[in-house]
N, C-alpha and C positions, 0 to 999 in steps of 0.2 A: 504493500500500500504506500509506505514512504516515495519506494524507488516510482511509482508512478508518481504519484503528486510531485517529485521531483522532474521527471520527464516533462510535466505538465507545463511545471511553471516558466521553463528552459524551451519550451516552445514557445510560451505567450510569449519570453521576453522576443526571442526570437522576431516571431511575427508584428513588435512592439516597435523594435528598430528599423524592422524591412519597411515599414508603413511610414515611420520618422524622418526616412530618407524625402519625403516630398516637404518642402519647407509650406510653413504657417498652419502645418496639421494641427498642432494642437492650441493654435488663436482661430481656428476659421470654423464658422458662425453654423456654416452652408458647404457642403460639397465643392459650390462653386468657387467656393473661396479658397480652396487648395492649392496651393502653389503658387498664389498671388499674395504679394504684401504691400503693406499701405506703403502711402511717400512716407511717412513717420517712420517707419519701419525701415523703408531705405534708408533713410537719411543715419539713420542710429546705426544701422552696420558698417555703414562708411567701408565697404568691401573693394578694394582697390588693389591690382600689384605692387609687390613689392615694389620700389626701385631700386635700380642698378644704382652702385655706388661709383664716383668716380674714378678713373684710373690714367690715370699718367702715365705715357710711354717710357720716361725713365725707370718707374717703378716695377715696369715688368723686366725681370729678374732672366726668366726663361720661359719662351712663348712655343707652343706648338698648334699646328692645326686638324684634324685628324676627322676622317668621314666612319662612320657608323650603319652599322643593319641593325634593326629591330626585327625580330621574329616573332610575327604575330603567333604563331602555333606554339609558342611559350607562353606557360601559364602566367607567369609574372609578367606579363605584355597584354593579358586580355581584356584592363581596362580602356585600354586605346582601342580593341576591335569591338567589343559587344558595349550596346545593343546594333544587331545588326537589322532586324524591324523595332524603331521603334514606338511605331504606332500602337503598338501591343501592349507595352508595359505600366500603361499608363502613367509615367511620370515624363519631366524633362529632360531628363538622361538623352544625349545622343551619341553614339561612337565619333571618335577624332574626328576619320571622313567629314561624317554629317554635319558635323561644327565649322570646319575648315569650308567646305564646300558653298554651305549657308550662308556665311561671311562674306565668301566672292560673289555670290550671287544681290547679295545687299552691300554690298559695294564696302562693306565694313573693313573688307583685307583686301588691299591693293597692290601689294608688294608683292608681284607673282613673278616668277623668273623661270626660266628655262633648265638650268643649269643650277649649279652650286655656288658659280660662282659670281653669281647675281649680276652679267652682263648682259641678257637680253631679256626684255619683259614679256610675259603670254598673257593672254586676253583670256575672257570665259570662252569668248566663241571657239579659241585654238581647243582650252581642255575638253569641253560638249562635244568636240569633234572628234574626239579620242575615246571616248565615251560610248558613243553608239556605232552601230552597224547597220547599216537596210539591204539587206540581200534579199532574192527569188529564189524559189525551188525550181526542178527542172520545168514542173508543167507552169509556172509562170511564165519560163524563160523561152518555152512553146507554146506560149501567147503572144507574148514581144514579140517573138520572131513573125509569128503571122499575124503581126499587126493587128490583135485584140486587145483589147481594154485586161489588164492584169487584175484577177481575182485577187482581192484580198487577203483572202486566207491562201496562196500563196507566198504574200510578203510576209518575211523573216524578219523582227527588229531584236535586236542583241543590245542592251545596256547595262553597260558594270553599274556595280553601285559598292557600297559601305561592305557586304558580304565579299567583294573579291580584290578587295584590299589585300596582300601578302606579306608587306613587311613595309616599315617606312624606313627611309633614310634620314640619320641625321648630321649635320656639322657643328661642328664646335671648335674651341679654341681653350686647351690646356695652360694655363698661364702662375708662374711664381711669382707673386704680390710681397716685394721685399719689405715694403713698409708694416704690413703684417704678417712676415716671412710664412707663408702659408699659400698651398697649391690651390688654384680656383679652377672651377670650370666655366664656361660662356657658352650658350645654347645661340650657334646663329643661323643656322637654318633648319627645315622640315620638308621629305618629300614624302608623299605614299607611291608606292609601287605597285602596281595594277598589271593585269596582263594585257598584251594587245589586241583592242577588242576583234581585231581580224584576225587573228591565230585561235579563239575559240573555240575549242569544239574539236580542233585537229590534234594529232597524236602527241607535236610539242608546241608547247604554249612561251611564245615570247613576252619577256616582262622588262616594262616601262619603266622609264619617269616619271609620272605624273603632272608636275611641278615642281616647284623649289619654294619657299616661302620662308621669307627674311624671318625670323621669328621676335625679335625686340618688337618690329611692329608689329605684331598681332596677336600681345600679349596680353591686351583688354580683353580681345573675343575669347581668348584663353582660359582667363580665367572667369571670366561670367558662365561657361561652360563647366560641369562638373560630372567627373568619372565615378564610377563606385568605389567604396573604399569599403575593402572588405573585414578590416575589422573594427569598422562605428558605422554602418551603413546611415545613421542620425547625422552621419558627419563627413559627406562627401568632399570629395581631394578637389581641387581643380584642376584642369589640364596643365595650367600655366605652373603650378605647383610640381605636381608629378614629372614633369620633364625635365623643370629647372633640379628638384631635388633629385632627379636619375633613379628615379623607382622604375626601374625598367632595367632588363638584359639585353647587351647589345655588344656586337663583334666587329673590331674596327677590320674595316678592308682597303682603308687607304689612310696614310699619313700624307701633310707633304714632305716633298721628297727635291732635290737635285735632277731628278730623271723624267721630271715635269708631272710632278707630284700620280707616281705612276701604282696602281693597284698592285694590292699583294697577289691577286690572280693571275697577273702580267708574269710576274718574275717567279711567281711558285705554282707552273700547272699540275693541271689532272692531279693532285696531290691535296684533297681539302684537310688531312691532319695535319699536313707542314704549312699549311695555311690558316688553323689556329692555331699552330704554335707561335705562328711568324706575328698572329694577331696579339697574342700573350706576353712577346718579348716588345713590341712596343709601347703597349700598354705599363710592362714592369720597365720599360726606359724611363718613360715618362713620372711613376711611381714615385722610382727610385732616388730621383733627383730630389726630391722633399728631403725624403732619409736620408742623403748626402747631406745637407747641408747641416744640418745636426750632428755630425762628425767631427771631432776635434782631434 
């Protein structure tokens, strides 16, 4: 009898916190009023990022730059991919996608780039175009040919979304802060990785870029955005939080380098163990240098 009424109460709490996750549950009046808070209520959380502190180029000690995979199929990465519908879950929860994507769409992230190294800008229209696919099946395509009106339910529409997300990319900047003789990190860009919507369906599937997105600027949508945080679900993380703080696993594949900042798959093929190891030893360079200087 204990051990169930114990069971009992470890589910309500449970179910207590899974429900706490939608902010103003427990001031709202009305159903409607879930997940909405007054201006009072703004005003008094004064919820804003951090800010970056300043930094002087003198002060950086020892700078590196270095690109990163996240691997969504890692459990400790599943706050970035789920919810992947989430019409369903009833709350405001969206996966990264969904937040990122939403943003360009309402013009709130602008800073869209091609690359990493933030020299050519992409429009929405480029990534939409990347996105979808409209192909015919053959009896379409023996309509077309004899110059018939193409049945509809022959056209094919193929669109990614938030589910075929695979891993994001991200860059950063490793840096020794002598004034507070202590190693930092700098989150400066975000891609998602997608497959190519025209390789679909076939035996190998070529995977993208997506984007690139400066991440300083798009640090507000960031964090007004919020991932699950699996142990206070009453007290979800922010995006902007979770990324800056590196709650996440991730395997660098490219430092820069002298050889035009050239990937570790370049110089160590067909061999993916000596490619984390190769990932390992610059991560423990990079390390190491903190515990160097605490040497006398």
């Amino acid at each position: 009898m204990k051990c169930r009424n114990f069971l009992m109460v470890i589910a309500f709490a449970a179910g207590t916190l899974s429900a706490a996750a939608q902010s103003n549950l427990l001031n709202a009046k009305t159903p409607d009023e879930i997940g909405k808070k007054t201006a009072a209520q703004l005003i008094s959380d004064n919820d804003k990022p951090l800010p970056y502190g300043y930094v002087h180029d003198r002060d950086v000690l020892m700078g590196k730059t270095t690109w990163e995979i996240i691997d969504l199929d890692e459990r400790i990465n599943f706050p970035m991919y789920y919810p992947i519908d989430s019409a369903n879950i009833g709350t405001d929860r969206r996966s990264l996608y969904d937040v990122l994507t939403k943003a360009m769409k309402q013009g709130k992230i602008t800073e869209v780039y091609t690359d990493s190294y933030f020299n050519t800008k992409k429009t929405l229209k480029d990534i939409e175009s990347s996105l979808t696919r409209i192909d015919t099946t053959d009896p379409g395509r023996e309509q077309f040919n004899a110059g018939i009106t193409i049945d509809p339910q022959y056209i094919v529409r193929t669109d990614l979304g938030a589910i075929d997300v695979s891993d994001y990319k991200i860059k950063g900047y490793w840096y020794f802060d002598k004034r507070q003789s202590e190693l930092k990190y700098r989150l400066l860009g975000l891609c998602p990785v997608t497959p190519d919507v025209f390789t679909v369906g076939k035996e190998e599937q070529d995977y993208i870029e997506l984007f690139w997105i400066y991440f300083p600027a798009a640090r507000d949508v960031l964090h007004e955005a919020k991932a699950f945080n699996d142990r206070n679900s009453a007290m979800p993380i922010t995006f902007d939080h979770l990324l800056n703080s590196r709650r996440f696993n991730a395997v660098i594949y490219k430092e820069e380098n002298v050889y035009g900042d050239r990937e570790i798959a370049e110089y160590l093929k067909d061999n993916s163990q000596m490619q984390l190891l190769e990932s390992e030893r610059v991560k423990s360079k990079i390390r190491d240098f903190e515990q160097d200087m605490w040497n006398y």
